[in-house]
SEMAR-77637 format. One record per residue (C-alpha): x, y, z; residue number from 1; residue in one letter. Coordinates in Angstrom, 3 decimals, m for minus. Example, Ala and Ser with C-alpha at 12.3 -4.5 7.8 and 13.67 -1.06 7.14 Angstrom:
2
       east      north         up   num   residu
     12.300     m4.500      7.800     1        A
     13.670     m1.060      7.140     2        S
END
This chain:
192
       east      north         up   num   residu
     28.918     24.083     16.100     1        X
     27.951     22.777     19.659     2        X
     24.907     21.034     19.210     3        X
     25.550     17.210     19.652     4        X
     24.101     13.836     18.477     5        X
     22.537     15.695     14.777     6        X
     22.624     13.395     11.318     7        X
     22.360     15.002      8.208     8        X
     22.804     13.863      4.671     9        X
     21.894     15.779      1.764    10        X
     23.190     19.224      0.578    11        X
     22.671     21.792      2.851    12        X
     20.671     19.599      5.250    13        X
     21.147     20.836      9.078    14        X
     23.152     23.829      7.072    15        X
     22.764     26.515      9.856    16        X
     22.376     24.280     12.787    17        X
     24.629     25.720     15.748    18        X
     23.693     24.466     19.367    19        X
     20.592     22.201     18.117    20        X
     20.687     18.631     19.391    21        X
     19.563     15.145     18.364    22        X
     18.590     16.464     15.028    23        X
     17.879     14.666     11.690    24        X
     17.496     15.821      8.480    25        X
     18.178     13.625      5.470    26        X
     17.495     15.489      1.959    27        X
     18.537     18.453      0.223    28        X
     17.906     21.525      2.589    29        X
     16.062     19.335      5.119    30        X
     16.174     21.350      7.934    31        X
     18.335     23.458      6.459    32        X
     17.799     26.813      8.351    33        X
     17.324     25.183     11.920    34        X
     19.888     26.834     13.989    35        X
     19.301     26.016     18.082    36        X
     16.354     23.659     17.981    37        X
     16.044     20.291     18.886    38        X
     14.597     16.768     18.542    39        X
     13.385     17.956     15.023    40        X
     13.062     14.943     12.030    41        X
     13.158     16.407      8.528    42        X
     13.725     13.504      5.655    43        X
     12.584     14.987      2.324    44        X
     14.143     17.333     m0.141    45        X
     13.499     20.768      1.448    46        X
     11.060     19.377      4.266    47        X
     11.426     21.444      7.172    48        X
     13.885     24.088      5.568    49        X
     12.130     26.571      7.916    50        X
     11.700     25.509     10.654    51        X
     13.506     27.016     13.984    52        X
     11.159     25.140     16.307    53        X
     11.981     21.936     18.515    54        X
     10.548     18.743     18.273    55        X
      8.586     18.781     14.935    56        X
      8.660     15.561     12.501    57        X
      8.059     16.744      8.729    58        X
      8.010     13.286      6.231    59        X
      7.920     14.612      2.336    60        X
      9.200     16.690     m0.401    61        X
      8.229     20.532      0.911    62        X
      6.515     18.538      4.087    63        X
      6.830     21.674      7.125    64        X
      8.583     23.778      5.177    65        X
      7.788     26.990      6.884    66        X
      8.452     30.606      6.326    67        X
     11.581     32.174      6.786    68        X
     12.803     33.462      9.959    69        X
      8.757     32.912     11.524    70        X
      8.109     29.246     11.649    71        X
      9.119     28.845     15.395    72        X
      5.746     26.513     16.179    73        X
      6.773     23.200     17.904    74        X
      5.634     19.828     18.258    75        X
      4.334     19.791     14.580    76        X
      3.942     16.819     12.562    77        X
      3.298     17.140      8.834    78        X
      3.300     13.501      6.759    79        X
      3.052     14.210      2.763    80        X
      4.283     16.465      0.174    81        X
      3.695     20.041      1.345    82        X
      1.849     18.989      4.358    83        X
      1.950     22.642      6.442    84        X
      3.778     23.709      3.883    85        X
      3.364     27.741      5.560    86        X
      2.797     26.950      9.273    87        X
      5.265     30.253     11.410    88        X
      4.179     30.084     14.809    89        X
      1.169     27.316     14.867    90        X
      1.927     24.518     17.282    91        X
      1.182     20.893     17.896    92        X
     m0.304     20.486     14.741    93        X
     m0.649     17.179     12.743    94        X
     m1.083     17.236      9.289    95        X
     m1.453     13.713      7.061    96        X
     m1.621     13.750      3.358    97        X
     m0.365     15.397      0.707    98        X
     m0.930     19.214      0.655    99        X
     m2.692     18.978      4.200   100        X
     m3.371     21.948      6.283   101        X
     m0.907     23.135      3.286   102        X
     m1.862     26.977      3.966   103        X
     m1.817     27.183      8.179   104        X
     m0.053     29.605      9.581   105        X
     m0.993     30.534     13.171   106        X
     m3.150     27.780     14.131   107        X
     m2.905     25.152     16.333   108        X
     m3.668     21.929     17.724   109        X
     m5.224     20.908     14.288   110        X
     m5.514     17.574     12.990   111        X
     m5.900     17.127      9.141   112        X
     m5.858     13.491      7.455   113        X
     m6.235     12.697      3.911   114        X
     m5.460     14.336      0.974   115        X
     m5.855     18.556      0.937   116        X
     m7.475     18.223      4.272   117        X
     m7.610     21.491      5.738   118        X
     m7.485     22.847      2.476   119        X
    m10.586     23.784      0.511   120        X
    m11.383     24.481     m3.226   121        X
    m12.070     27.797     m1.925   122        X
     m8.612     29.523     m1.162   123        X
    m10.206     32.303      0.891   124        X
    m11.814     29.419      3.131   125        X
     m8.318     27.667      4.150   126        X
     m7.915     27.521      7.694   127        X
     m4.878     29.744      8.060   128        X
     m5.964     30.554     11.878   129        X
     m8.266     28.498     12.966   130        X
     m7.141     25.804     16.354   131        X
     m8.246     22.257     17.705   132        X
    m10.248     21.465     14.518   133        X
     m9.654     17.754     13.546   134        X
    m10.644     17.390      9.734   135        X
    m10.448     13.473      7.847   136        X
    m11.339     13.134      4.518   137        X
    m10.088     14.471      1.185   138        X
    m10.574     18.132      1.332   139        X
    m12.366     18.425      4.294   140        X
    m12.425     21.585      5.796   141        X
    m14.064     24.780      6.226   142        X
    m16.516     26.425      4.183   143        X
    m16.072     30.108      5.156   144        X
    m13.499     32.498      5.373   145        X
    m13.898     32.735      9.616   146        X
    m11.098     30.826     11.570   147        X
    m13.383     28.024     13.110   148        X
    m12.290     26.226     16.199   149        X
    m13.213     23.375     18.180   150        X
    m14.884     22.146     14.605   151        X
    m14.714     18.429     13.071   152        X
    m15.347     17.142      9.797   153        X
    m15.309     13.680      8.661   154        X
    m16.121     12.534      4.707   155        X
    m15.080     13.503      1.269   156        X
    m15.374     17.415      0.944   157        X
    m17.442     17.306      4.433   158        X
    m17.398     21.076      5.501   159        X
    m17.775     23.149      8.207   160        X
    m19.772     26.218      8.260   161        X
    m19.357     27.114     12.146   162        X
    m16.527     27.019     15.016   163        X
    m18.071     24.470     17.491   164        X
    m19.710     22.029     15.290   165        X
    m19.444     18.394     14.040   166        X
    m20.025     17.257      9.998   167        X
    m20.458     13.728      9.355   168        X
    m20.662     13.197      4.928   169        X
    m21.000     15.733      2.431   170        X
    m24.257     17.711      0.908   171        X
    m24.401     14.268     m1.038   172        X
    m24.448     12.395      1.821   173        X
    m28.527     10.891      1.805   174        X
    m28.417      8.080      5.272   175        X
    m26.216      8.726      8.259   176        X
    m26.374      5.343     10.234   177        X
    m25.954      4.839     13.886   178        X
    m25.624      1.830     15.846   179        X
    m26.312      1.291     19.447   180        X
    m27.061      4.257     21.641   181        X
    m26.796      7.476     20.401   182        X
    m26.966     10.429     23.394   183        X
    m27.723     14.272     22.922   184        X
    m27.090     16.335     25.360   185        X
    m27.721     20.232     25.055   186        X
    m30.702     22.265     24.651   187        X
    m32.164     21.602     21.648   188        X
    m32.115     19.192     18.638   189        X
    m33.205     20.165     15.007   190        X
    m34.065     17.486     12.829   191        X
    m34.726     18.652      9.171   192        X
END
């Protein structure tokens, strides 16, 4: 082994790592298959265990654990137990919560926060594809099967139907309140 300035505590944690450098990984199997990567943070019994790319920070039991031999996406951060728990080649995602963005894959640039975030009660609507959506609440998400991009949701179970679109509450949701100026720019506004 070559790589320089890695910790690791916890069977198996850092096991395969070769040339990777300023490393942690703190937990049984933290980390475990990282080979030449570096800068990666893994504390959390098998957090990280497949991940080969650099600079990702995985906080939780299962948190970024990856797929075998695939996960190569960098800069990821996933906060929780089994936060991007299948992310391969998505990058620079953040995921906050338990079980957020828990099914991405090939995405990127996503930011889930709160509790199964990303994650919806319909499996075949998880955003496994999907990029630079930014979903906060508990199980916010998408509510189709499409990959939607450049979507936000904010509120318990607030959903998106469409790439390109912004959801403030849920279909319980009865008074959205603004204060102080509130611009719209585009084309057209619908008020039903």
């Amino acid at each position: 082994t070559t790589g320089i300035a890695n910790t690791a505590m916890g069977n198996y944690a850092l096991g395969l790592c070769t040339t990777g450098a300023n490393n942690v990984g703190v937990g049984p199997q933290a980390a475990g298959n990282l080979t030449t990567a570096g800068s990666v943070t893994a504390v959390g019994a098998f957090c990280g265990q497949y991940t080969y790319g650099s600079q990702g920070t995985f906080l939780g039991e299962y948190a970024g654990r990856g797929v075998i031999t695939v996960s190569t996406g960098a800069f990821n951060t996933a906060l929780g137990r089994s936060a991007m728990y299948s992310f391969t080649t998505g990058g620079s995602n953040t995921a906050v919560g338990a079980h957020a963005l828990y099914d991405i894959t090939t995405g990127a640039s996503n930011v889930a926060v709160g509790y199964l975030s990303g994650v919806t009660e319909t499996v075949a609507n998880t955003n496994v594809s999907g990029s630079q959506n930014v979903w906060v609440g508990q199980e916010s998400g998408s509510s189709t099967a499409t990959p939607l991009s450049n979507s936000v949701a904010i509120g318990y179970r607030a959903k998106n139907s469409a790439s390109n679109q912004v959801v403030l509450g849920n279909t319980s949701t009865t008074d959205n309140i603004v204060y102080g100026k509130l611009s719209v720019s585009g084309n057209r506004v619908n008020v039903s």
